[in-house]
C-alpha positions in Angstrom: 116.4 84.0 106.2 113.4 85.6 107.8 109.8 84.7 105.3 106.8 86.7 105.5 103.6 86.3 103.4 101.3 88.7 101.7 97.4 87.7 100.7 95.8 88.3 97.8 92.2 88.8 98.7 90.1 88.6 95.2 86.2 89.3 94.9 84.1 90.7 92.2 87.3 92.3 90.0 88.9 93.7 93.5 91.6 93.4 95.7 91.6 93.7 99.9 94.4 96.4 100.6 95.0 97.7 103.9 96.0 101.1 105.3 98.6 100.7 108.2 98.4 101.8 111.5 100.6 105.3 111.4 103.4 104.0 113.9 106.8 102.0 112.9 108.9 102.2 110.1 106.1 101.4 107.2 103.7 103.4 109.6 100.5 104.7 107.0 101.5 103.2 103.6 99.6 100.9 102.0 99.8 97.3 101.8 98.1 93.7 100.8 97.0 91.8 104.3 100.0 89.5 105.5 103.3 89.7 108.2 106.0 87.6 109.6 106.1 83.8 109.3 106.7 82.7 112.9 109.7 80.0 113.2 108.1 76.6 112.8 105.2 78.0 111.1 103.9 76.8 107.8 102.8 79.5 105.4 99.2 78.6 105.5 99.4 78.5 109.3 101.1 82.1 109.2 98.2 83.3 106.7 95.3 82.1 109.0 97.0 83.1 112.3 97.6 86.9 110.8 94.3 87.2 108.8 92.9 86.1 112.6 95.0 88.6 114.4 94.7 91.8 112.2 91.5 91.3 110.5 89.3 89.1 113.7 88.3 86.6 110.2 88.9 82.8 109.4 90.5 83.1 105.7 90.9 80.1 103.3 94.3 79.2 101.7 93.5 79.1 98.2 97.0 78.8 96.4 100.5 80.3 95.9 101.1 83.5 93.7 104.6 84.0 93.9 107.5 84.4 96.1 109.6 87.6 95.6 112.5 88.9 97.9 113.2 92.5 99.4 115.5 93.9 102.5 114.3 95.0 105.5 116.8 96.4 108.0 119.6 95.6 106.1 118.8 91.9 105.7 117.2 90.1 103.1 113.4 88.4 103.3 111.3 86.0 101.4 107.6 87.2 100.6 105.4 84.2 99.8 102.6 85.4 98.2 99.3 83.5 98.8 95.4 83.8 97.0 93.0 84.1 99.9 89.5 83.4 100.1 87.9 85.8 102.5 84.4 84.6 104.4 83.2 88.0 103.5 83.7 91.2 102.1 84.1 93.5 105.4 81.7 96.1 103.9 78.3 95.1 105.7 79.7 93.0 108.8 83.2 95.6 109.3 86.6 93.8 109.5 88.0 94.2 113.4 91.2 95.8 112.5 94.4 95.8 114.9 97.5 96.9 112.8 95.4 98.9 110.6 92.9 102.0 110.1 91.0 101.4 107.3 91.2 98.9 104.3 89.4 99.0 100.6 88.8 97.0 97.9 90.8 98.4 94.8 91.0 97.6 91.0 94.8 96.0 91.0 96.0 98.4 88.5 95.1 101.6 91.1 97.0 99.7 93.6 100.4 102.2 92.2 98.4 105.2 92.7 98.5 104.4 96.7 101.8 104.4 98.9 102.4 101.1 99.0 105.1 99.8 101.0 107.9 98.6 98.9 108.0 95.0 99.5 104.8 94.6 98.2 105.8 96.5 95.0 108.1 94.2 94.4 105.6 91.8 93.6 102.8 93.6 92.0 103.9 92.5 88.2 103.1 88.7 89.4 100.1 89.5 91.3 98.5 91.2 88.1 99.5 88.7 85.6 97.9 86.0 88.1 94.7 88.4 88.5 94.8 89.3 84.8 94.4 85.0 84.4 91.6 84.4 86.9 90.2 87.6 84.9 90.1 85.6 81.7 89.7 82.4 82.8 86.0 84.0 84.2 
């Protein structure tokens, strides 16, 4: 079964979303930072190697959301869903983007007001009960 991760970017009440590039078959939705676990590829080693790739930043690992499932291409997919420590905020010092045009930092209940690629829908109710914990917790 393929895998694929999503990152959960957290800072100051916000999440990182990201506005894909307007080719392919999720071309221009929405989306939470992530992609394709290569084979042999841990998923920590998939975050930092996409985060790397897509964003031109070093991320840190922090733990694991969720997993979640969804079917691409007629095939079904794991989406291990990470909490991400970013080394800064891309607002000052800009993000060098390659799958994407723009990104933002959202409150994660406007995340459903965006087109949001499905697979990551699948997973919002776990993402905001985790963010709704680190919420209290602070």
């Amino acid at each position: 079964m393929k895998r694929s991760i999503a990152c959960i970017a957290y800072e100051n009440g916000k999440v990182l979303i990201a506005h894909r590039n307007p080719t392919g078959q999720m071309g221009g939705r929405w989306e939470f930072p992530g992609g394709k676990v290569e084979n042999d590829e841990s998923d920590e080693t998939s975050i930092i190697r996409e985060m790397s790739e897509e964003f031109g930043i070093s991320v840190k690992v922090i733990s694991k959301i969720t997993t979640g499932s969804f079917i691409h291409n007629g095939a079904e997919s794991l989406l291990e869903v990470y909490l991400i420590k970013v080394p800064h905020d891309g607002l000052s010092t800009k993000y060098a983007l390659t799958e994407h045009t723009e990104y933002k930092w959202v409150n994660i209940n406007d995340i459903p007001k965006d087109n949001f690629v499905d697979s990551d829908l699948s997973i919002y109710p776990e993402v905001v009960k985790f963010i709704d914990n680190i919420s209290k917790e602070n």
